[in-house]
N, C-alpha and C positions, 0 to 999 in steps of 0.2 A: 525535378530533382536531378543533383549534376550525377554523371554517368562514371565519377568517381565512387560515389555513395553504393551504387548500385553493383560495382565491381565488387566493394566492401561486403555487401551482403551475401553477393554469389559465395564468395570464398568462405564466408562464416559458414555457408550453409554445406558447404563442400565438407569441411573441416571440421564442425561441429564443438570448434574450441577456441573461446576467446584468445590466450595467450599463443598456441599456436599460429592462429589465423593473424593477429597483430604481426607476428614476427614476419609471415610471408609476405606480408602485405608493405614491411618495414616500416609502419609504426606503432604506436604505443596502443598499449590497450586500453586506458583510459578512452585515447583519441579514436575506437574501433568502435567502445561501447558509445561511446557519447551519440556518433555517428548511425549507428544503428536504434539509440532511442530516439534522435531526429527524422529516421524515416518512418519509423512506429509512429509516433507523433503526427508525423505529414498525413499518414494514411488514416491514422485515429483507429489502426485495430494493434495487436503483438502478433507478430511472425513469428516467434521462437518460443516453446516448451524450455524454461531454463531449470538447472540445476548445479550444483556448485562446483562438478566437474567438466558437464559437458552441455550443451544447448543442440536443438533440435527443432526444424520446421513444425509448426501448428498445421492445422490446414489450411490457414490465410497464408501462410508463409510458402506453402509447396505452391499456392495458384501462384503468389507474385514471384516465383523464382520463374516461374517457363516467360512471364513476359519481361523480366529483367535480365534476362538468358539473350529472347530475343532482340531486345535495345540493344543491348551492347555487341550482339550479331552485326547488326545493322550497322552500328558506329563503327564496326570494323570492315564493312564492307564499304561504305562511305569513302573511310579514307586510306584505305584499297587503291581505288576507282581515280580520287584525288591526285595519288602517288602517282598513277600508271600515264595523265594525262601532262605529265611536269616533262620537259627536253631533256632527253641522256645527257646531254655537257650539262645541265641543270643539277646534276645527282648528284652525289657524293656518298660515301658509306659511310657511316656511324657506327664505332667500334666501342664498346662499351669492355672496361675487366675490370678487375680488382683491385687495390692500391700497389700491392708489391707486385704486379704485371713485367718488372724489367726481371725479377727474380725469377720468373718462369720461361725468358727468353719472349715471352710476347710484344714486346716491345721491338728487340729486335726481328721477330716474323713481318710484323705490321711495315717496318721500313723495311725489311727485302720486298714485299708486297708493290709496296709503292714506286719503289724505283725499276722494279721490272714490269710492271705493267702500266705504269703512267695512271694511275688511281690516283685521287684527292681520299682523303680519309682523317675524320672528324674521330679522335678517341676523349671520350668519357672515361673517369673513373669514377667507382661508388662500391658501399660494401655490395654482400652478394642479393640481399634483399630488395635494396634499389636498382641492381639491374633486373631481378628478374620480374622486377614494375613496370623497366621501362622498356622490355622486350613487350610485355602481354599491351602496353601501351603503345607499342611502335614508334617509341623514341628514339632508338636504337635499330641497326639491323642485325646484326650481333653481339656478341657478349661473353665473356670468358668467368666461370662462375664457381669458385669454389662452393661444395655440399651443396649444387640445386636445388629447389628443392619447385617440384612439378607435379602438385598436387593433382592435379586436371589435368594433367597428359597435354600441356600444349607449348610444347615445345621438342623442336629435335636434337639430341646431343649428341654430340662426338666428342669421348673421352680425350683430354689435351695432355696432360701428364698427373702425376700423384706425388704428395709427400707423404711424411713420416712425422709424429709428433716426436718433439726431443724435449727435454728437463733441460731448466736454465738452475745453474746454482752458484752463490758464491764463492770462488775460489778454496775461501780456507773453512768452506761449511765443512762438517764428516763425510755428507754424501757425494761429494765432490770425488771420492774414492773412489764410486763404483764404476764400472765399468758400463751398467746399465742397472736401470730401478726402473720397478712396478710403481704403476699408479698409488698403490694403497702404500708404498715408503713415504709419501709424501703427503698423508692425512692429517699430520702435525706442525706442520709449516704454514706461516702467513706466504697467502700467493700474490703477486701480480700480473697481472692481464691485462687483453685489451678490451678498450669499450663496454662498459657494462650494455647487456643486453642487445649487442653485437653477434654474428652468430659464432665468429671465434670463441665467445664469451661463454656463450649458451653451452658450446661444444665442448670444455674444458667443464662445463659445472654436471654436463650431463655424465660426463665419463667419469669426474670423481662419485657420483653418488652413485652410478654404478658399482663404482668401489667400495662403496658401503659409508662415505663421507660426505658431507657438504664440505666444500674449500672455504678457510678464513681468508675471504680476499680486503685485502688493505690497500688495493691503488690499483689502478684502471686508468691508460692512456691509449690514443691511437698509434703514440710516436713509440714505433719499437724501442728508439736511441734511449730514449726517458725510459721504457723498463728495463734497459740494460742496464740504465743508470743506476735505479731501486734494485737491482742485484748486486747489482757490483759492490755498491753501501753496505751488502749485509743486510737489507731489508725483508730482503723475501726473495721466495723462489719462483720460476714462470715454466709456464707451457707455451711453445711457441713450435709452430712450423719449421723444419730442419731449413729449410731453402731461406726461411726470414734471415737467419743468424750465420747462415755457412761463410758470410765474407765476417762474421766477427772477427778482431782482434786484441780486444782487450783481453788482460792476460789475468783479470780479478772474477772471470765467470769461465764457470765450466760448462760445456754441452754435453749432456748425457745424453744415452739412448733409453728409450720407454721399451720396455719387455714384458707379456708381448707385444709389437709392434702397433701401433695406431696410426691406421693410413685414413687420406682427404683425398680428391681427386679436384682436380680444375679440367671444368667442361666447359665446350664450346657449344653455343647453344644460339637457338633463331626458334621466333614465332612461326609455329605449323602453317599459319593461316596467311601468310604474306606470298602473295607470288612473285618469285624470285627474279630481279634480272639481271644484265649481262656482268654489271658488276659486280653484285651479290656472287652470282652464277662462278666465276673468274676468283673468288677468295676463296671461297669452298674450297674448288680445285687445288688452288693453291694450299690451300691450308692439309689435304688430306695426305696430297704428295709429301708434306715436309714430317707429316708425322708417319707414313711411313715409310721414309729414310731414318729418322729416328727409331723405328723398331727395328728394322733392317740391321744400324748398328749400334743398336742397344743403348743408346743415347739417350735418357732422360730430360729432361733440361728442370 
């Protein structure tokens, strides 16, 4: 059984929730369960007591979790062992962030990095789900990750900076007035957003029914541009990260401010389990010094 499947089931079992578990995992849950009824299948017993909220080890399920625990112990000390035995001019670091990474200044970290330490540096982008795949996977040796999410405690973070969520609206809408609007002003508006099922996505549907609403959403892209675009039209309203839109300039959308405040954090994050070397060792530093000079003077980015 591949040692992806078995990653699958650790986390279900961690989790105890299909849709949750999918999301960490970054994919579908279709593709969580199908996977989990192939390992059931392979074994020919059920590992999980289900219910239509939550799912729960059997007792076949707690024996195979300690030796699917240990496989994948194994797999990571394997290629550990692998890493450690490869030429220092052979390395390189793999920097893994988020799509809008230049909006956070990471972009330019990564090249102050590079030109003062004579580092090669290999960056990835992905949402936050897929890096935090490809950290527990060692695809990556770090990763810049908006809302973490570390269920199992394996990873180390270092807080990088925070936004604020803002209200996108069109120009000549009414609430284009305020000065700042509550979540629940906005229960009667078709929204647009990104990515369905993204965790941007996830985050904007969880804070309106906190509000006591589900959002009518009517369009879902990745390209900010495109849902400025469906604003601008008159279309609908968005939820968006202040740092996405602070270089906007079209003069057909307003940014409001959410009241009260709704803050994210982008963390910088590494597998517990990797021991570190001189170039790993050498970003760190660097990365800790520069944040704080930025507390120092009060410099967000």
């Amino acid at each position: 059984m591949e040692t992806e499947y078995l990653n699958n089931f650790v986390t279900l079992a961690k989790i105890g929730n299909y849709t949750e578990a999918a999301d960490y995992l970054f994919i579908s849950q279709s593709t969580l369960s199908k996977r989990i009824n192939k390992l059931e299948s392979s074994l020919g017993v059920a590992l999980f007591n289900r219910s239509t909220k939550y799912v729960e080890l059997n007792e076949f399920g707690k024996i195979y979790l300690k030796y699917a625990q240990h496989i994948l112990s194994l797999e990571e000390q394997c290629l550990k062992e692998i890493k450690s035995k490869l030429p220092s001019e052979n390395r390189k670091l793999t920097i893994g962030a988020i799509p809008s990474m230049s909006r956070y200044g990471i972009t330019e970290l990564i090249s102050e990095f590079m030109k003062s330490e004579n580092i090669s540096v290999h960056v990835m982008t992905g949402q936050s789900g897929k890096l935090e795949k490809m950290l527990l996977n060692q695809e990556c040796d770090f990763a810049f990750i908006r809302q973490v999410h570390d269920f199992n405690h394996q990873f180390v973070k270092q807080k990088y900076t925070v936004d604020r969520l803002v209200a996108l609206v069109p120009k000549e809408h009414y609430l284009s007035e305020f000065d700042s609007l509550s979540i629940s002003q906005l229960k009667n508006e078709p929204f647009v957003l990104q990515p369905e099922n993204s965790r941007p996505y996830n985050y904007c549907l969880s804070i309106c029914k906190q509000n006591g609403f589900t959002p009518n959403v009517i369009f879902t892209d990745s390209q900010i541009d495109n849902i400025l675009e469906f604003v601008s039209k008159g279309m609908g309203i968005s939820l968006l990260m202040k740092k996405l839109v602070s270089h906007l300039e079209d003069n057909k959308v307003q940014v409001i401010e959410i009241s009260p405040p709704i803050m994210t954090e982008v963390t910088f994050c590494y597998n517990k389990s990797i021991a570190l070397n001189d170039h790993q060792r050498k970003f760190i530093q660097f990365l800790k010094k520069k944040i704080k000079k930025f507390e120092t003077t009060s410099k967000i980015y």
